[in-house]
C-alpha positions, 0 to 999 in steps of 0.5 A, spaced: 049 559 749 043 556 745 040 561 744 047 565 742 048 559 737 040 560 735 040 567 733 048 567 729 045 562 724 039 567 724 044 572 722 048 568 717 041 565 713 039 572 713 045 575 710 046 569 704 039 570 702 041 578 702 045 578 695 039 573 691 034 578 693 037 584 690 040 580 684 034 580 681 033 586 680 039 589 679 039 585 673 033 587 670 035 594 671 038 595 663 031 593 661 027 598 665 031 603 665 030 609 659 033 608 652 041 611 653 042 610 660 044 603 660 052 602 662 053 595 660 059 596 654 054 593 649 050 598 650 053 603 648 055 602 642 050 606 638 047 601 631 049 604 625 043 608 621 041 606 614 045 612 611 050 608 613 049 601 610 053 600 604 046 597 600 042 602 602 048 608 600 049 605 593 041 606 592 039 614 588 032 617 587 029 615 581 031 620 575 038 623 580 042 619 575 044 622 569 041 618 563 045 613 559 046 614 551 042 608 548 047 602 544 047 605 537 048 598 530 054 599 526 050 602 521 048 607 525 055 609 527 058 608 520 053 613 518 055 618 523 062 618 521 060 618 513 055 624 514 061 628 519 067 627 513 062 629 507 060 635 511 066 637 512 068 635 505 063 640 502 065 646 507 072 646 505 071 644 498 066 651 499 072 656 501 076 654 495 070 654 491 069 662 493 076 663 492 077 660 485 070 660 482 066 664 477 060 668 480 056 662 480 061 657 482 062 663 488 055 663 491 054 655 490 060 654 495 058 659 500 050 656 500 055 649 502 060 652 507 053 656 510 048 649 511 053 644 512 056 648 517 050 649 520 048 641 519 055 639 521 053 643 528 047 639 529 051 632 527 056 634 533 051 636 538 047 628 536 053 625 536 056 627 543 049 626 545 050 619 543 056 618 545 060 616 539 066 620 537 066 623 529 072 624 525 075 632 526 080 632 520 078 629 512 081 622 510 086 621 506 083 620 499 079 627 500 084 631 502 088 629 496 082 632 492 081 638 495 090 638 494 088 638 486 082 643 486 088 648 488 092 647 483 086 648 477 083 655 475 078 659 471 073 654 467 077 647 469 077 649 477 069 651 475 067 645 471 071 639 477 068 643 481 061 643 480 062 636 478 064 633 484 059 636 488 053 632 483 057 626 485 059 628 492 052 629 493 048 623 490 052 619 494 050 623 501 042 623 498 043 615 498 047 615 504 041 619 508 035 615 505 038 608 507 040 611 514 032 615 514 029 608 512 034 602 516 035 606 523 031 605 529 033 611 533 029 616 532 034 622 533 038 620 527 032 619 523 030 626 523 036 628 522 036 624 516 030 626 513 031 633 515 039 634 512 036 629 506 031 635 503 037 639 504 042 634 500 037 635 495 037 643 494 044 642 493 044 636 488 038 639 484 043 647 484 050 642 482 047 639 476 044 645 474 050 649 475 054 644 473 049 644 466 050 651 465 057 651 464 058 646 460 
């Protein structure tokens, strides 16, 4: 009986300390064990990548985004405004003016529907580059003059005419040489300058077209 209750006790510490002998390492095992074999619900989760990070998406490489037109002054605006009107003025006063006029008066309104078409072109393209909006139709003061235009003929038509595009065009020189000398932007004040030598041309013809009829 003794050495029953000797070898009983044996057994029993022997099987309470089973469970901690094997606790250790059955514990240990997720950090031993390779990346992706782990079975604790923890692990399972899969991290997130960078693509998904909402800092690290709102993020472009450079040059990928598309370039942001520059803030244009007041001034720069209200000449691009000025300078659309004015070169419609002149396209249109120049189809009447091929319709209505003598010879002389016929050739001068188609060099102004030719170039300032061709500059209303180029004012459209800077502008939508710019991001500015210029007037498509003429206001109001201008249309009540080309109205009047049509209602005259022979030597009355040719003398208002050429009249209007010396005034016309002084005022579209003055308006290019104070946008060529004040604007910081330099895509206007090339066009300034180019459109102001042309502005010239058409003046230095006007008045001497304008002379010739009198």
């Amino acid at each position: 009986m003794g050495i029953t209750c000797m070898t009983r006790k044996m057994l029993w510490a022997a099987a309470l300390t089973l469970p901690m002998a094997y606790a250790a390492p059955v514990l240990a095992q997720p950090a031993a064990g390779p990346p992706g074999t782990a079975s604790t619900p923890a692990e399972k989760i899969a991290p997130q990548t960078p693509s998904a990070s909402p800092a690290n998406s709102a993020m472009a490489p450079a040059g990928s985004m598309a370039a942001v037109p520059a803030d244009l002054s007041k001034a720069d605006k209200s000449f691009m405004m000025k300078a659309a009107e004015g070169g419609m003025m002149e396209v249109q006063a120049g189809q009447i003016a091929t319709q209505k006029g003598d010879d002389t008066v016929k050739a001068f309104g188609q060099k102004m529907i030719t170039d300032h078409t061709a500059n209303n072109k180029q004012l459209a393209a800077l502008a939508e580059q710019k991001g500015v909006t210029v007037p498509t139709e003429l206001p109001a003061k201008d249309q009540a003059m080309l109205t009047k235009m049509k209602g005259l003929s022979g030597e009355k038509f040719d003398t208002a005419y050429l009249k209007s595009q010396v005034s016309g065009h002084e005022k579209m020189l003055k308006l290019m040489e104070t946008e060529e000398k004040t604007t910081k932007d330099p895509d206007l004040k090339s066009f300034a300058t180019s459109t102001k030598a042309v502005v010239q041309e058409h003046l230095d013809m006007a008045k001497q077209d304008s002379s010739a009829s009198m």
